[in-house]
MDAnalysis code that builds the backbone (N, CA, C; Angstrom):
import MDAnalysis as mda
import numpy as np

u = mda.Universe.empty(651, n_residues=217, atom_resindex=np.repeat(np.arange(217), 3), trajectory=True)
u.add_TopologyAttr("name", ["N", "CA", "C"] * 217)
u.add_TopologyAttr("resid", np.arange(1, 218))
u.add_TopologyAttr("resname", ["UNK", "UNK", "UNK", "UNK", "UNK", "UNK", "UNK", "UNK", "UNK", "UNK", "UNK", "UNK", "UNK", "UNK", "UNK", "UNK", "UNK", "UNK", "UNK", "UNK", "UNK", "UNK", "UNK", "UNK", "UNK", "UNK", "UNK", "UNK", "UNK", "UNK", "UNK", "UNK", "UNK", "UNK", "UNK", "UNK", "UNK", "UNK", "UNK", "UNK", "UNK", "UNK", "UNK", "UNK", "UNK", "UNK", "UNK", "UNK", "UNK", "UNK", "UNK", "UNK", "UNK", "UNK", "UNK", "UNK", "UNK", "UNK", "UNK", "UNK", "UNK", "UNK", "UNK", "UNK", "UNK", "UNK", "UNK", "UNK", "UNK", "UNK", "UNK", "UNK", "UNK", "UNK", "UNK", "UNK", "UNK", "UNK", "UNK", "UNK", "UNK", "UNK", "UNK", "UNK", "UNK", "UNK", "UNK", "UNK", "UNK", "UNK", "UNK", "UNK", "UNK", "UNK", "UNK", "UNK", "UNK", "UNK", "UNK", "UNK", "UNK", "UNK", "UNK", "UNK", "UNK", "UNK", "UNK", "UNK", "UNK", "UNK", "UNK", "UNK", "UNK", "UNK", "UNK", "UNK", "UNK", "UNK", "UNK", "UNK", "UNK", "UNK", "UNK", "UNK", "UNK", "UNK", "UNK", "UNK", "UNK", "UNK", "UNK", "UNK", "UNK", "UNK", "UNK", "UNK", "UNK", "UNK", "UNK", "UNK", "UNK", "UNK", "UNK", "UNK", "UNK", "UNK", "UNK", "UNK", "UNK", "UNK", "UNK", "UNK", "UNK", "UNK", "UNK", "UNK", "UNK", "UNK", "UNK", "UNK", "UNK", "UNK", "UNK", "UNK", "UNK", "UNK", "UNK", "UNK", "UNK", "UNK", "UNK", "UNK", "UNK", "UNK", "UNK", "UNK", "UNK", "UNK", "UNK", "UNK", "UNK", "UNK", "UNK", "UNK", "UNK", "UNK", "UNK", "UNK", "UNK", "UNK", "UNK", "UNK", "UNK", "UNK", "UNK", "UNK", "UNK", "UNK", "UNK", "UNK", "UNK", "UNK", "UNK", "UNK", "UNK", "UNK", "UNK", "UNK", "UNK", "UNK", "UNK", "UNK", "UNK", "UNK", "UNK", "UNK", "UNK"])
u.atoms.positions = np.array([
    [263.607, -10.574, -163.368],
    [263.076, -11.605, -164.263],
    [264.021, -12.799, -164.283],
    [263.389, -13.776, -163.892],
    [264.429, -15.426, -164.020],
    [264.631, -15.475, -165.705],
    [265.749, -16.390, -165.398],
    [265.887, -17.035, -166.693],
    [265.304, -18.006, -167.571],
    [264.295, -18.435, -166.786],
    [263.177, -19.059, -167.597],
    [262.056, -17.941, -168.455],
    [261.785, -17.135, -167.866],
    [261.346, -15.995, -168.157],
    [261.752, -15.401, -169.051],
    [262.653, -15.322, -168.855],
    [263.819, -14.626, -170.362],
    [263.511, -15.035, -171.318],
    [264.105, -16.478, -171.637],
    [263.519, -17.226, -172.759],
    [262.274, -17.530, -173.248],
    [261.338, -17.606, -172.136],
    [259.604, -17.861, -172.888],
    [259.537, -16.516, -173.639],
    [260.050, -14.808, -172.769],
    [259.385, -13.781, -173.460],
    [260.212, -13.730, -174.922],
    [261.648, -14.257, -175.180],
    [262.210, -14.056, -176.209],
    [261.001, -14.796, -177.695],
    [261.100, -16.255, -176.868],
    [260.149, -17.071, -177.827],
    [258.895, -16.424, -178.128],
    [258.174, -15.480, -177.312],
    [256.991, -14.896, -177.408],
    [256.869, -13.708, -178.631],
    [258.147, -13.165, -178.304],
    [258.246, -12.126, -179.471],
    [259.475, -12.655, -180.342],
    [259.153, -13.751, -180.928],
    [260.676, -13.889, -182.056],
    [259.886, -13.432, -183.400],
    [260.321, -12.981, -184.138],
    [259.768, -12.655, -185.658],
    [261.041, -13.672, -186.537],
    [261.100, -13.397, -187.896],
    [261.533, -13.956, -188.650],
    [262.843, -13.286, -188.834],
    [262.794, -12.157, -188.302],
    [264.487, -11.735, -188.025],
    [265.223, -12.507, -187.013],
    [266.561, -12.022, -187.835],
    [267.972, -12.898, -186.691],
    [267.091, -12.467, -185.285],
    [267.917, -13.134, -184.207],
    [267.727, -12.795, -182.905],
    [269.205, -12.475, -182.572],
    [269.457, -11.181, -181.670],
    [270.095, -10.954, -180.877],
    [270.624, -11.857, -179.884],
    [271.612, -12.534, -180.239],
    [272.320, -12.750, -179.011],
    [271.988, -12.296, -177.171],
    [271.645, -13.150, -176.221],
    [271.052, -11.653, -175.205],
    [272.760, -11.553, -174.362],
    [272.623, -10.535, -173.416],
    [273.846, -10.589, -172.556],
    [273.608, -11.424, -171.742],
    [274.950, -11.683, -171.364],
    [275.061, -13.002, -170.408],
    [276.499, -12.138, -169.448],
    [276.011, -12.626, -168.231],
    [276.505, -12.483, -166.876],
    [277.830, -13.890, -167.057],
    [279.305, -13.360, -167.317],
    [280.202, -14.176, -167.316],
    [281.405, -14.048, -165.463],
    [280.654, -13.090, -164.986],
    [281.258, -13.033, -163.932],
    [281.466, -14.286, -162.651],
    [280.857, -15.399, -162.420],
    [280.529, -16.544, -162.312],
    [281.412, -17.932, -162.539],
    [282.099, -17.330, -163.910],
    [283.242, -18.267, -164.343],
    [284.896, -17.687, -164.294],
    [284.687, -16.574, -163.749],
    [286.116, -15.945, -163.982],
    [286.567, -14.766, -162.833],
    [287.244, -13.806, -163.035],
    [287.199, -13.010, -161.970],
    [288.093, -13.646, -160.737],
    [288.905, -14.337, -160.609],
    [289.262, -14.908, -159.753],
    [290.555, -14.244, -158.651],
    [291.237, -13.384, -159.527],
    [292.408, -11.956, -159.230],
    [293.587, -12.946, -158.587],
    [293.307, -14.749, -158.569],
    [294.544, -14.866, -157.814],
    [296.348, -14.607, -158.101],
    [296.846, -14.351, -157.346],
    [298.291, -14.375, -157.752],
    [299.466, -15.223, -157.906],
    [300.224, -15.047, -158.993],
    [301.098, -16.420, -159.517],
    [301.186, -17.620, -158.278],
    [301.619, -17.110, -156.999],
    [302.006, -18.385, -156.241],
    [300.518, -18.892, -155.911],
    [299.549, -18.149, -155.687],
    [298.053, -18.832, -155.673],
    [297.760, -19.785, -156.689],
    [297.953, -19.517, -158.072],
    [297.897, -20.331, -159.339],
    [298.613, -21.512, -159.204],
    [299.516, -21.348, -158.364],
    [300.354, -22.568, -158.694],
    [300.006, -23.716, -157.122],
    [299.801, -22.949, -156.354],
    [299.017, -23.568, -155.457],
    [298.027, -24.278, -155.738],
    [296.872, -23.698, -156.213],
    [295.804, -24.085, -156.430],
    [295.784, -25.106, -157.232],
    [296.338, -24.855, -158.534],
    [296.733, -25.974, -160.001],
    [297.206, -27.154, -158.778],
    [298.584, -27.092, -158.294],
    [298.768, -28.180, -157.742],
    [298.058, -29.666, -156.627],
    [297.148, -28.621, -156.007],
    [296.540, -29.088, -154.741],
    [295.575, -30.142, -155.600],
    [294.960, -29.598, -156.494],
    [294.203, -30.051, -157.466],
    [294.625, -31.264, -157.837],
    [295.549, -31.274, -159.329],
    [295.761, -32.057, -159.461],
    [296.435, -33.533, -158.616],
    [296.898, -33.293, -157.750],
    [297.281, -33.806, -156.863],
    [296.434, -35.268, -155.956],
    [295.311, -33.937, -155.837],
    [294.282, -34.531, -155.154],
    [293.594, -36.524, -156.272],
    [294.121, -36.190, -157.537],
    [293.420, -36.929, -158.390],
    [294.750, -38.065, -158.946],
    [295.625, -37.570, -158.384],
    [297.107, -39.089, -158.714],
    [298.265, -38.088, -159.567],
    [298.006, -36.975, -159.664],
    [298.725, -36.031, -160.485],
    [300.666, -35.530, -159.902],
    [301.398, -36.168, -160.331],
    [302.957, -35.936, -159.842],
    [303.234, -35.190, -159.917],
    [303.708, -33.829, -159.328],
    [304.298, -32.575, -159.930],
    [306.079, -32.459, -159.261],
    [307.138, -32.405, -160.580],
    [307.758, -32.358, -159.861],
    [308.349, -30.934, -160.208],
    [308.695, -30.272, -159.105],
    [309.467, -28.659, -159.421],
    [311.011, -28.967, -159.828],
    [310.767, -27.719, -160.727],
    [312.127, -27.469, -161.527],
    [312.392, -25.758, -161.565],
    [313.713, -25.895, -162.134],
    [313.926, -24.596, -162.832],
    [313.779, -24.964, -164.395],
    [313.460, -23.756, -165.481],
    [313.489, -23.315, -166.637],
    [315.177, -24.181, -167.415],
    [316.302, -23.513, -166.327],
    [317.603, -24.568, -166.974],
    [318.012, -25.489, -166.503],
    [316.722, -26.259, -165.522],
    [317.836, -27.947, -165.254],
    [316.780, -29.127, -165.295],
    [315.577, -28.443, -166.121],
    [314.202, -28.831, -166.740],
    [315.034, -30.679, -167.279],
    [315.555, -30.517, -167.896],
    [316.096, -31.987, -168.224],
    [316.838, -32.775, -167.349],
    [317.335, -32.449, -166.875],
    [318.482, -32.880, -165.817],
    [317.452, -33.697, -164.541],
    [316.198, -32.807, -164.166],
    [315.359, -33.830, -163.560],
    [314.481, -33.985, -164.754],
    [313.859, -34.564, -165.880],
    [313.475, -35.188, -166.990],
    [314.316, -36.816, -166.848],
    [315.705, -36.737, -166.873],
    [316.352, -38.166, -166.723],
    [316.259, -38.176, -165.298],
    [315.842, -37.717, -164.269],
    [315.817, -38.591, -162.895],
    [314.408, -39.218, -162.817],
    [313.356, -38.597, -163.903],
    [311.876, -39.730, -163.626],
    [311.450, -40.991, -164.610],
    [312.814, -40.621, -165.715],
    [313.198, -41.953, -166.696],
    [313.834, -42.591, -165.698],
    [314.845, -42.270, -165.103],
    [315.553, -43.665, -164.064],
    [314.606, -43.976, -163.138],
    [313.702, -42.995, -162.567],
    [313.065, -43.479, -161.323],
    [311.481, -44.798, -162.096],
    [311.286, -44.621, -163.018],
    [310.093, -45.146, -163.241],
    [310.489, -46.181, -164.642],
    [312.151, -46.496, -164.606],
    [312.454, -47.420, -165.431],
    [311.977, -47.333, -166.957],
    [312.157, -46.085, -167.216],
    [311.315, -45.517, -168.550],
    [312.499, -46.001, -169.709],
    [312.415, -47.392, -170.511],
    [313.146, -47.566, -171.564],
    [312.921, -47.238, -173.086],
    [311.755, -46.979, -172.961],
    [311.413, -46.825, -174.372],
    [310.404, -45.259, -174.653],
    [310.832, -43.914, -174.575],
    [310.312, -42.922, -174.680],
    [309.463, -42.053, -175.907],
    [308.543, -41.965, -176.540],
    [307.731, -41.237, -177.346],
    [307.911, -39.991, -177.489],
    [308.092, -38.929, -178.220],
    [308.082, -37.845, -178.581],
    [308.315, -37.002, -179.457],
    [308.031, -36.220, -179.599],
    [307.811, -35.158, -181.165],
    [309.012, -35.030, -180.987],
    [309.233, -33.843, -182.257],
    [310.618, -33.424, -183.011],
    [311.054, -31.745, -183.040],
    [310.024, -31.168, -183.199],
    [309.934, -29.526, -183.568],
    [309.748, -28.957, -182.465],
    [309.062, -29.194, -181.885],
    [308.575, -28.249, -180.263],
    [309.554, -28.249, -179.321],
    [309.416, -27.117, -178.608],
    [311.142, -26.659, -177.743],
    [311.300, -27.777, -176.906],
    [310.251, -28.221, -176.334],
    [310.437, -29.637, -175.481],
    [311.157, -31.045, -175.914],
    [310.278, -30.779, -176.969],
    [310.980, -32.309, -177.852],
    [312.501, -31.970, -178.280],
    [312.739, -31.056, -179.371],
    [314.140, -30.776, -179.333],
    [315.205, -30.520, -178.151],
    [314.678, -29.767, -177.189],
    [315.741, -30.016, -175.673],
    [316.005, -31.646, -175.173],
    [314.722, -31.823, -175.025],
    [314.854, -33.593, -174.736],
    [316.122, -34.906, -175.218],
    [315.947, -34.367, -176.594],
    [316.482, -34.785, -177.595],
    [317.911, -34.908, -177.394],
    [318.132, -33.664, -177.832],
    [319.453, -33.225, -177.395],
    [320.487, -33.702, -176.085],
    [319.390, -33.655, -174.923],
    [319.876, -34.291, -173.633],
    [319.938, -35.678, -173.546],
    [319.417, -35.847, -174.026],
    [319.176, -37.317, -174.035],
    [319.592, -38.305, -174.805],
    [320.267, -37.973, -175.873],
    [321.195, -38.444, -176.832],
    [322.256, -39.305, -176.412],
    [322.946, -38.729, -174.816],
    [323.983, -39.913, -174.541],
    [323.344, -41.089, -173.868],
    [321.630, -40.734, -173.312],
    [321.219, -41.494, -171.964],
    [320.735, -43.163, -172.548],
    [320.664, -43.989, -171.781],
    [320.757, -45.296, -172.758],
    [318.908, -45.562, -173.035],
    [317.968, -44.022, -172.644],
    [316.610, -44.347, -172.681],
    [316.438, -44.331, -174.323],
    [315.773, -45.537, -175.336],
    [315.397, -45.564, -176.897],
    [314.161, -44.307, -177.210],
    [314.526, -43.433, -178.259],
    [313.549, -42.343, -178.652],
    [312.192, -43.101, -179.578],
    [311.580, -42.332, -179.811],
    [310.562, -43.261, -180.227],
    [310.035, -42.061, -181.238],
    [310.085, -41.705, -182.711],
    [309.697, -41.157, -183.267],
    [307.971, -41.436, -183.372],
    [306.758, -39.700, -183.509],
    [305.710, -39.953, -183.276],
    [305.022, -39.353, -184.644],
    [306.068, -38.907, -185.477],
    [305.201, -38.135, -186.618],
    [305.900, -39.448, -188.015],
    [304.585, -40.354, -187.224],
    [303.954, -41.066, -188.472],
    [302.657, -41.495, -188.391],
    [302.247, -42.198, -189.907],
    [301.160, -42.666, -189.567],
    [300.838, -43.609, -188.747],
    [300.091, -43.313, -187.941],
    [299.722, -44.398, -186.432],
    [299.297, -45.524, -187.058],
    [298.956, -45.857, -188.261],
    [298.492, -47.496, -188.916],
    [299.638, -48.590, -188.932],
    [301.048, -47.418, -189.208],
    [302.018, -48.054, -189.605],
    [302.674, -48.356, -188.026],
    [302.664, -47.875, -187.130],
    [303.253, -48.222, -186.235],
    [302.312, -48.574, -184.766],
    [300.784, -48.606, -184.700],
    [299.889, -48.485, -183.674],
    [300.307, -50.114, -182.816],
    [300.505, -50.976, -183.095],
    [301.260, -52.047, -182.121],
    [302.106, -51.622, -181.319],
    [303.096, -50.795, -182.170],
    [304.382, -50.946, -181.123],
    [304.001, -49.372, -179.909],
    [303.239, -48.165, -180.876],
    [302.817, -47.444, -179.517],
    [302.111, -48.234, -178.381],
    [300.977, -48.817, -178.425],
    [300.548, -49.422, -177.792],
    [300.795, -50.687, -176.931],
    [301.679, -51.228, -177.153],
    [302.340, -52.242, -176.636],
    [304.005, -52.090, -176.083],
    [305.172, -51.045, -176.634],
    [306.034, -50.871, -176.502],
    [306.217, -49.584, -175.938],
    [305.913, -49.146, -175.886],
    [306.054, -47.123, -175.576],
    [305.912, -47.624, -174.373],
    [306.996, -47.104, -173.304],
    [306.832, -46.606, -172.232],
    [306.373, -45.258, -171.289],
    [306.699, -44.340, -172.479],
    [305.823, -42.808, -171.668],
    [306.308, -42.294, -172.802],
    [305.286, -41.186, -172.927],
    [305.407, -39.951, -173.724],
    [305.375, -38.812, -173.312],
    [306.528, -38.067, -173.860],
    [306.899, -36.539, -173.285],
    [305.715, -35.498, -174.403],
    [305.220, -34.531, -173.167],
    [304.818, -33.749, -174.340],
    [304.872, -32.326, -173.883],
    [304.567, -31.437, -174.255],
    [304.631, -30.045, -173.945],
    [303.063, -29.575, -173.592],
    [303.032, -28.508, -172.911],
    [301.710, -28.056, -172.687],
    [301.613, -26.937, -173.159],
    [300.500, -26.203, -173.230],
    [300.086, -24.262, -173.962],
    [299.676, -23.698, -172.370],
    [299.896, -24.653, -171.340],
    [299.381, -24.010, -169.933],
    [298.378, -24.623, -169.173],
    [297.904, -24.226, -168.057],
    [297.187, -24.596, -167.356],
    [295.779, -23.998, -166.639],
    [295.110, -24.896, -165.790],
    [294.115, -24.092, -164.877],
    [294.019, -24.252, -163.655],
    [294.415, -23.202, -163.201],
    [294.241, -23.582, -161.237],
    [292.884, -23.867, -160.714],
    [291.565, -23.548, -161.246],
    [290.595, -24.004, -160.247],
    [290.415, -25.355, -160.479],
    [291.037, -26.022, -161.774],
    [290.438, -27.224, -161.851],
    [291.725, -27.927, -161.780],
    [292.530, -28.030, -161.300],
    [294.065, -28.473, -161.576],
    [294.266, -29.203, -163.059],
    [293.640, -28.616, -164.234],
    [294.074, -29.322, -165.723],
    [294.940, -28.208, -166.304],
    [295.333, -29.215, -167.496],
    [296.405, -28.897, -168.340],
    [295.822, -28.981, -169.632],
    [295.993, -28.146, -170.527],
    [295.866, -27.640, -171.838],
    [296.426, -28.047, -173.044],
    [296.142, -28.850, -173.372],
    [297.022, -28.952, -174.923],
    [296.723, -28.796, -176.439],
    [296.869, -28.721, -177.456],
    [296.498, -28.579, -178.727],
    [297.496, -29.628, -179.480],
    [296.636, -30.761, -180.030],
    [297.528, -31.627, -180.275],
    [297.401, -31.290, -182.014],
    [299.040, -31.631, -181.926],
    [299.362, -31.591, -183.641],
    [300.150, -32.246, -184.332],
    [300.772, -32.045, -185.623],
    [300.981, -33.623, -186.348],
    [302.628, -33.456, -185.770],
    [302.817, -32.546, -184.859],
    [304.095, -33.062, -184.172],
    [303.925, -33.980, -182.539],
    [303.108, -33.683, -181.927],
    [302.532, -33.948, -181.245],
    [300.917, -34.445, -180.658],
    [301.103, -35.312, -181.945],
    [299.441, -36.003, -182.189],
    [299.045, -36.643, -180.771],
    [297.422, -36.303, -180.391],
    [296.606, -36.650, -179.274],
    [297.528, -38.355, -178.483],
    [297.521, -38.787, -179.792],
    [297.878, -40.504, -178.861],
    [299.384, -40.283, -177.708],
    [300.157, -39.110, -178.327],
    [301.242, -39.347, -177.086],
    [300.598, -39.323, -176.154],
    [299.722, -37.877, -175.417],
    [299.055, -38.242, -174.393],
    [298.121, -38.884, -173.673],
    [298.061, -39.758, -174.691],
    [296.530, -40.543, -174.360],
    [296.616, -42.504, -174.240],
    [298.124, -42.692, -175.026],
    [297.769, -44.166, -174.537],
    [298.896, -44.733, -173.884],
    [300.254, -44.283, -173.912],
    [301.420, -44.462, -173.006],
    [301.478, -44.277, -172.114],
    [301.377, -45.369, -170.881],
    [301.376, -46.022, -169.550],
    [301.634, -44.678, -168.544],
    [302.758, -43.877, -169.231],
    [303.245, -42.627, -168.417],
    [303.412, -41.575, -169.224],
    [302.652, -40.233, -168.790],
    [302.178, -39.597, -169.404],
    [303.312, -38.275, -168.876],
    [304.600, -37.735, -169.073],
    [305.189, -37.170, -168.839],
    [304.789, -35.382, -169.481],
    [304.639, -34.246, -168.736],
    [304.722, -33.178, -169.593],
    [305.258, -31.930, -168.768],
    [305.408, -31.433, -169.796],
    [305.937, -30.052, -168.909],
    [305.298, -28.957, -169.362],
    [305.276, -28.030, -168.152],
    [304.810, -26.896, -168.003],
    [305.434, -25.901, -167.339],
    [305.356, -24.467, -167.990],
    [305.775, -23.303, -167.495],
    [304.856, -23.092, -166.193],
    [305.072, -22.218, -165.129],
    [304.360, -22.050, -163.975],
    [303.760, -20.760, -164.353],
    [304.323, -20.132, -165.266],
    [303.559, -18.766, -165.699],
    [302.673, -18.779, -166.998],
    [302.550, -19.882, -167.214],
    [301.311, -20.347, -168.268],
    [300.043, -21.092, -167.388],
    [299.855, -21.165, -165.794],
    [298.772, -21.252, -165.209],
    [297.791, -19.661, -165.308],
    [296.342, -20.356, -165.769],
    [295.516, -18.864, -165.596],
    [294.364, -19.666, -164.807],
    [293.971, -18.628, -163.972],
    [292.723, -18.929, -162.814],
    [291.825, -20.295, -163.449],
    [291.024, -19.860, -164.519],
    [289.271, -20.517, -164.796],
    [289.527, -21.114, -166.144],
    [288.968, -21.957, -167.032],
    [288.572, -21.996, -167.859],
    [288.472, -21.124, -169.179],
    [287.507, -20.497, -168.420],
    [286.844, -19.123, -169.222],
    [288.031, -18.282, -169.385],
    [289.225, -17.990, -168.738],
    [290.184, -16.853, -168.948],
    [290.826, -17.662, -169.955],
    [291.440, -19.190, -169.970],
    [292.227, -19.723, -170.852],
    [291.669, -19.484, -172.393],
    [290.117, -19.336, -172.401],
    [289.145, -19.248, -173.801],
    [289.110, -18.134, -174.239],
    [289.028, -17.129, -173.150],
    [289.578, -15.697, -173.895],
    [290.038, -15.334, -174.239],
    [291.342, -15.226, -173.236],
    [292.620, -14.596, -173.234],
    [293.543, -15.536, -174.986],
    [293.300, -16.419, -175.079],
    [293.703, -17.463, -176.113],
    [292.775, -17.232, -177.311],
    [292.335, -16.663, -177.550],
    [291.345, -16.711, -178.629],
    [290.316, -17.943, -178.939],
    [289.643, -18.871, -178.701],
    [289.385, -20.095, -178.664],
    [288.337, -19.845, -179.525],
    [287.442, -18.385, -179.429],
    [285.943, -18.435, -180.520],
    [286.456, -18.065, -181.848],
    [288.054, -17.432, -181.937],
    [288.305, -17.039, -183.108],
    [288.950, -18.346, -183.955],
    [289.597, -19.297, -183.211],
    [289.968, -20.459, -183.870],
    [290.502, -21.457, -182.918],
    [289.443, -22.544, -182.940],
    [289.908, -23.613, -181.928],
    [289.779, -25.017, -182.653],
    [290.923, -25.455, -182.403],
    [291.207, -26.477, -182.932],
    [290.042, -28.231, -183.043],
    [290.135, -29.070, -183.942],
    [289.189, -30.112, -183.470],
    [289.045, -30.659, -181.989],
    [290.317, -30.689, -181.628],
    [289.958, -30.954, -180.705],
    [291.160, -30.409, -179.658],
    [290.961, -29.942, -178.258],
    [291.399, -28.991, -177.422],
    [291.562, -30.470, -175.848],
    [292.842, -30.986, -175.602],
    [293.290, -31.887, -174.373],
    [292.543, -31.212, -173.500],
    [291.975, -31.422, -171.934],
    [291.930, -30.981, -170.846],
    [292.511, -31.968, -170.265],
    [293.255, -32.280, -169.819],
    [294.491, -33.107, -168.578],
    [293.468, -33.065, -167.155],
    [293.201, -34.066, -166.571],
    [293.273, -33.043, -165.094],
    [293.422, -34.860, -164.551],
    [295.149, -35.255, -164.309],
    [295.497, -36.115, -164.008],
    [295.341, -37.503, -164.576],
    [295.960, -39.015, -164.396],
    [296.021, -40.170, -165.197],
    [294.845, -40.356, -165.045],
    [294.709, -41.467, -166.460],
    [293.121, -41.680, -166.713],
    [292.279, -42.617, -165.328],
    [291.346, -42.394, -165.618],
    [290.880, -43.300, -164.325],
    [289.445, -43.521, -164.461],
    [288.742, -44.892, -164.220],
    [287.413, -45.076, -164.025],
    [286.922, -45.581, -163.254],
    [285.738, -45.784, -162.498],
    [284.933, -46.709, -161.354],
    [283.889, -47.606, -162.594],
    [283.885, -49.058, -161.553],
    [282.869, -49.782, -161.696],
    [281.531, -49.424, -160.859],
    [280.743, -50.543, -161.110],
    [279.293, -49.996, -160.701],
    [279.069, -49.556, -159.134],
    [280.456, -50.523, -158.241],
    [280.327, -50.313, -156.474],
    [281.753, -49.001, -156.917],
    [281.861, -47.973, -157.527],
    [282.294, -46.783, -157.013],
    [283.351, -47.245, -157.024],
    [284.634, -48.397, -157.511],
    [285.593, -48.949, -156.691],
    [286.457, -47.876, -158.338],
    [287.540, -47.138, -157.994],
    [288.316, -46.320, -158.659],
    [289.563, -46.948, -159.272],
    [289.669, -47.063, -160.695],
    [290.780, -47.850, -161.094],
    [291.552, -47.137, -161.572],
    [292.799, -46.905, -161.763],
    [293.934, -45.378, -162.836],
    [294.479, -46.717, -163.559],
    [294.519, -46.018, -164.844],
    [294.855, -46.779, -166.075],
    [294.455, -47.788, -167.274],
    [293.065, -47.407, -166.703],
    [291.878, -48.637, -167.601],
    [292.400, -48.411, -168.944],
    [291.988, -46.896, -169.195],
    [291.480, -46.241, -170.544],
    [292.394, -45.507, -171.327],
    [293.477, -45.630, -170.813],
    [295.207, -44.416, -171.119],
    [296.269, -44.757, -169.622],
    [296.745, -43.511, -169.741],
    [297.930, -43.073, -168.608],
    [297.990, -44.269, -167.372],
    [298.436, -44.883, -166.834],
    [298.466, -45.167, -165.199],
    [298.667, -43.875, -164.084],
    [300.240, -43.081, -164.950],
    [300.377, -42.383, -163.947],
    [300.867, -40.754, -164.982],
    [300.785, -39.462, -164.347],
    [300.911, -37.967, -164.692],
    [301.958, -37.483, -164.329],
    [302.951, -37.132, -164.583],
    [303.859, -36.437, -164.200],
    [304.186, -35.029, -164.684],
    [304.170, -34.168, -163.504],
    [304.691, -33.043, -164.338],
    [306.008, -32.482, -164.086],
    [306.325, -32.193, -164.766],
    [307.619, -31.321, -165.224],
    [306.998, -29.551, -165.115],
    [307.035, -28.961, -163.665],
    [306.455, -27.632, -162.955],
    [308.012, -26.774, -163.600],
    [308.037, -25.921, -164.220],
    [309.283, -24.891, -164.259],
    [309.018, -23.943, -164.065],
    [309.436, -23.042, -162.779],
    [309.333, -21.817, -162.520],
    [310.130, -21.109, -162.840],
])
């Protein structure tokens, strides 16, 4: 029986009781069995393909290249939270470097000029990734409110390599997402970018110019 079928006979016999939920075939979106260096393959090739920077690190020298893509991309004026392990390491490292911090937990009324006009990139942390689609995951919060990643020229973040999962669908499971998901849930999958009506592809209309990641294996 098709799935059109399905639904006319459901509609045919609905009464005034709840309806059952029917089963659904999730095998389609998931199932994928690849293995860590596949994940990280895949995530990469991906994003890549779309303007996406990845640069590899280790777990302890995660900062040490952090200040080689502030020097390389002339990053003077940096954005970032306070509480999250990222922001506090940052912090810390970065204390002697002559790049200006840019506190983000305020109200954006009081300061939305100078993000928008002065911020040179914002660091942010990720909850992980997806290899079939090369995106990145975030849950933005009042330490790390949506605008870091969304309107500073350079969109800096880091990610664990063992927080890539295959699909979509595994990140929604495995994470709880039906038991509590936030207003709103980032999907990353490289700097912003749009076409005009002849197809012609622009990065940076609408947010980001450019993505960088911070890969720690």
């Amino acid at each position: 029986m098709s799935a059109r079928d399905n639904i006319l006979q459901r509609l045919r016999e609905r009464s005034s009781a709840p309806q059952p939920a029917p089963l659904s075939d999730f095998s389609v979106v998931t199932g994928r069995q690849w293995t860590a260096e596949e994940r990280v393959a895949h995530f990469e090739r991906w994003i890549s393909s779309v303007h996406g920077e990845i640069i590899h690190c280790r777990k302890d020298n995660w900062r040490e290249a952090l200040v080689g893509i502030l020097s390389d991309k002339g990053v003077q004026r940096l954005a970032l939270g306070r509480t999250n392990d990222v922001a506090r390491e940052a912090r810390e490292w970065l204390g002697e470097n002559s790049v200006e911090l840019v506190d983000v937990d305020r109200d954006i009324g009081d300061w939305q000029r100078e993000m928008f006009e002065r911020v040179d990139a914002g660091l942010t942390s990720t909850l992980g990734a997806i290899a079939e689609t090369g995106s990145l995951w975030l849950w933005p919060t009042p330490d790390e409110p949506r605008l870091l990643s969304l309107v500073p020229p350079l969109h800096i973040a880091v990610l664990d390599a063992d927080r890539i999962e295959d699909t979509l669908f595994d990140v929604m499971s495995r994470h709880g997402w039906a038991e509590g998901m936030p207003t709103n849930a980032l999907l990353i999958s490289g700097p912003s970018k749009t076409a005009d009506i002849e197809q012609t592809l622009a990065y940076g209309v609408h947010g980001p110019r450019e993505l960088v990641i911070l890969l720690r294996h």
